[in-house]
C-alpha positions in Angstrom: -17.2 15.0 -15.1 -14.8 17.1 -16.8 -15.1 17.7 -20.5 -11.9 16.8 -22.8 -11.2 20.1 -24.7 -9.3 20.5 -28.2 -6.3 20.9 -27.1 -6.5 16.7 -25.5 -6.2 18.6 -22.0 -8.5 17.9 -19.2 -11.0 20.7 -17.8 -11.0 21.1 -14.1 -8.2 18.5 -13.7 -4.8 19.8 -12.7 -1.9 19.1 -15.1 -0.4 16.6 -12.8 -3.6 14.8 -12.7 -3.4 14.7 -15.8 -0.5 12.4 -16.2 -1.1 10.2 -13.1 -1.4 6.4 -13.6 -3.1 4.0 -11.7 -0.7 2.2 -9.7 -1.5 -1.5 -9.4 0.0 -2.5 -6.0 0.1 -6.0 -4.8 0.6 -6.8 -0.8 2.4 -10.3 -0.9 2.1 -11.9 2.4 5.5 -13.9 3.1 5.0 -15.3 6.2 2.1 -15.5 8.3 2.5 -18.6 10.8 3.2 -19.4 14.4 2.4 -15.8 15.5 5.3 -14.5 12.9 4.0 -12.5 9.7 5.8 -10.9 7.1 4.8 -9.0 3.9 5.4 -7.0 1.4 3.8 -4.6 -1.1 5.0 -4.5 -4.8 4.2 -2.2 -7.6 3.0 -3.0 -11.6 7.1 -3.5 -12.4 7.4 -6.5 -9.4 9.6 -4.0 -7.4 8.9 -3.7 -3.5 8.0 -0.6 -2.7 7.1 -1.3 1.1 8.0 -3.8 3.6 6.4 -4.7 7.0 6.7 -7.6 9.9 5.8 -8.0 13.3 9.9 -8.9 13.9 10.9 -7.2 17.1 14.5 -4.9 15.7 16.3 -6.1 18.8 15.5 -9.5 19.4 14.4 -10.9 15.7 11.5 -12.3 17.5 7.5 -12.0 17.0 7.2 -8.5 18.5 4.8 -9.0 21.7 2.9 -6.1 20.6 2.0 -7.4 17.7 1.7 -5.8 14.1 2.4 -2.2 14.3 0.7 -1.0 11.3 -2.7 -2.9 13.4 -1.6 -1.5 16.9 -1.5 2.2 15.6 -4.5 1.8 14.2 -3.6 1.7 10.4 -5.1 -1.6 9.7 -7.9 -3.7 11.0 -5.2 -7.3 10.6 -2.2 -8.0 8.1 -4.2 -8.2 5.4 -6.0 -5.3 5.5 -5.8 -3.7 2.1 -7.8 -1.0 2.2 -6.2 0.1 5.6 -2.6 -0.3 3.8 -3.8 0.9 0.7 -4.9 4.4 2.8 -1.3 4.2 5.1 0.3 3.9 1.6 -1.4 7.1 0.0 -0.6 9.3 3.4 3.3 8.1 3.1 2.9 9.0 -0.6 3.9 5.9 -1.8 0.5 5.2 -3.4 -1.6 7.8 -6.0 -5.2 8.8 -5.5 -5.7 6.0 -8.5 -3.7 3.0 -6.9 -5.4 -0.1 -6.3 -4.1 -3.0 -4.0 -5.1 -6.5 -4.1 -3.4 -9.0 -1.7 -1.7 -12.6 -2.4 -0.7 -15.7 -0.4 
């Protein structure tokens, strides 16, 4: 673990490291009935940072292939946090220090 030194910087830990904050996301499932689902992921200031359905663009319907972010192998089922939470980080939506619990 890196030391604090006198100057109230971090040893080892780069200086945007430094000022990261842990992000405290929150995946809001808005629909998830009748083979429709619908969600959302919010940050620590309730703002929606990321948005995702199974609604087909052209028709508006249940897409027959199902949730994408599950078909491409991002997440195990719609409320797979951990999956999101990684799909997040790679976009670079999320921080190395986000967390994301799910609701509804």
């Amino acid at each position: 673990m890196a030391k604090p030194m006198a100057t109230g910087k971090t040893s080892g830990v780069s200086k945007f490291e430094q000022h990261q904050f842990r992000q405290e996301l929150v995946l809001v499932v808005d629909l998830d009935e009748r083979g429709w689902f619908k969600a959302h992921v919010d940050n620590q200031n309730s703002k929606t940072v990321f948005e995702f359905s199974n609604e087909d663009e052209e028709t508006g319907l249940p897409s027959e292939e199902g949730l994408w972010l599950v078909e491409d192998g991002f997440m195990k089922h719609g409320r797979d946090a951990a999956g999101l939470l990684d799909y997040l980080m790679s976009l670079g939506i999320a921080n190395s220090r986000a967390t994301l619990r799910v609701e509804g």
